[in-house]
MARVEX-795485 format. One record per residue (C-alpha): residue in one letter; y, z, x. Coordinates in pm, whole numbers, plus 50000, padded with zeros to 5 digits. Each point is the difference from the previous one (the first is absolute). Example, Ala and Ser with C-alpha at 12.3 -4.5 7.8 and 13.67 -1.06 7.14 Angstrom:
2
a495505078051230/s503444993450137/
***
This chain:
196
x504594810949216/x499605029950216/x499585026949720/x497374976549795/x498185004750365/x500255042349996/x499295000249631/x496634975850054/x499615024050321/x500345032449744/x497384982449776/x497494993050256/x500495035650058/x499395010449693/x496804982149922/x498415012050327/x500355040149909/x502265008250253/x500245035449854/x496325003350015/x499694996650413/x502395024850047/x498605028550233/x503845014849950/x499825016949652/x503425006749985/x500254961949952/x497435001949752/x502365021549799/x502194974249974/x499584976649667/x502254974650109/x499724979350344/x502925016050188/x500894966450119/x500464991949634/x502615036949960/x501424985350387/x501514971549814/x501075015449708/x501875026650185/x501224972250219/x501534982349671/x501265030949873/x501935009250285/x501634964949984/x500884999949626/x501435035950058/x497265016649768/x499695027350166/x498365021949714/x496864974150055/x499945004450370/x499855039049978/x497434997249707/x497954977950219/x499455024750264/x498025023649768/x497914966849964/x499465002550353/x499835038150073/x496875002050162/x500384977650272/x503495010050013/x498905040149982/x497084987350325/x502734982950177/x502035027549978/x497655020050164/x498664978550228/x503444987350153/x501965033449922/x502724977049853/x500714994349585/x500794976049877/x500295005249647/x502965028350153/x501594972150203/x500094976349671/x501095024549755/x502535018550262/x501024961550054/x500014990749598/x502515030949973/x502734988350276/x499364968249811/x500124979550261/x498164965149924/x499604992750379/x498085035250074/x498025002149712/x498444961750124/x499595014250324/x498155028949857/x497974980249824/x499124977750283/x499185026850214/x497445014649736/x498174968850045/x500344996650344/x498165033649990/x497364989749757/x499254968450182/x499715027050352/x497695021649793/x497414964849881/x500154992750332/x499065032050142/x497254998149713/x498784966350144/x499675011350346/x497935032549889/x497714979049821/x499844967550268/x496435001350108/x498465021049740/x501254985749693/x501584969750059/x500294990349629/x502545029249936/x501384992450348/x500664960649861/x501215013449666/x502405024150164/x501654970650245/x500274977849697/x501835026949808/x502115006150280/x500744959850036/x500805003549599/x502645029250049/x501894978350298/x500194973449839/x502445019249755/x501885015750335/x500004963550140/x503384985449898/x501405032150126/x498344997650344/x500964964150022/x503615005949943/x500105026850264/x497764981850274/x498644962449869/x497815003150307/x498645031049909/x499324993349656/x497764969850152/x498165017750275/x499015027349725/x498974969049748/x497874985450328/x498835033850089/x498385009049668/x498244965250027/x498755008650325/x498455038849909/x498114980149758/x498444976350236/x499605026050247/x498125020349693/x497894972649979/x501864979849714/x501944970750078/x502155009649689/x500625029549718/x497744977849769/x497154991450235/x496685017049974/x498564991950296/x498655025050211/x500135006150433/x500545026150236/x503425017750010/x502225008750358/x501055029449875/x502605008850232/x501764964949971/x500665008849619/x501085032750073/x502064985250285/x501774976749718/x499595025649675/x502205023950247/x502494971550116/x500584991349614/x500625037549914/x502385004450330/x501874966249866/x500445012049667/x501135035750139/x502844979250161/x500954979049737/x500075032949750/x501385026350274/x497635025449862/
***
């Protein structure tokens, strides 16, 4: 039931142009939703396919070349130093934490873009929602509780944007520095659960 859910949430996606509000162009770049190359990557890793997973990263290799650079950290290093131990466990974990990065980077997006372009800002949360949901499980079977408070604290960024939910287009004022107090409490969370 749950994946029918993410793959009705990539489709709603896709019919609303997500590329095209995209003030990062690096994203732009991308042809595929990353989301969509997340989960792939994430099924690779499990059926051992390891070729895929490495292939997928040039997929992804200009938001993983800007995270690189913006978090001085790379991933696709960490995966492919991980892919060569062979160690399933690692390479995961590696995987995870490029996500965990990715959804740090929308975030930081959203913020930028808060008051002056809120429609990015919204996108950017709701793409950030779409990439947890695939680090969920993960988060739940480290810290149940923290897996919830994250679930509850996305809904409440979107209220506090003015949204009661990532589908609702209504529009209100936004308390800025509640969202950033939360968008910084999931990011601290997921630093925990991911020891990055």
């Amino acid at each position: 039931m749950g994946q029918w859910r993410f793959v009705l949430f990539v489709m709603f996606l896709g019919l609303f142009g997500v590329h095209d509000v995209w003030a990062q162009s690096y994203r732009n770049a991308v042809q595929v939703p990353p989301v969509e190359v997340f989960q792939s990557m994430l099924t690779f890793v499990d059926k051992k396919d390891y070729g895929k997973v490495q292939s997928s990263l040039n997929v992804l290799e200009p938001i993983v070349g800007h995270i690189r650079a913006k978090f001085s950290v790379n991933p696709a290093e960490n995966i492919n130093q991980a892919i060569k131990r062979g160690n399933q466990d690692e390479i995961l974990e590696s995987v995870q934490i490029l996500i965990m990065l990715d959804i740090e980077d929308l975030l930081d997006e959203a913020l930028k873009n808060i008051e002056s372009n809120p429609d990015v800002s919204k996108t950017a949360v709701k793409t950030a929602r779409l990439n947890y949901s695939l680090l969920s499980p993960a988060v739940s079977k480290a810290d149940f509780a923290s897996d919830q408070k994250i679930k509850k604290d996305f809904t409440d960024s979107f209220r506090l944007m003015g949204t009661e939910s990532a589908y609702s287009t209504e529009k209100s004022s936004v308390n800025v520095d509640q969202v950033k107090q939360i968008w910084s409490g999931i990011i601290s969370t997921l630093n925990k659960v991911f020891k990055r």
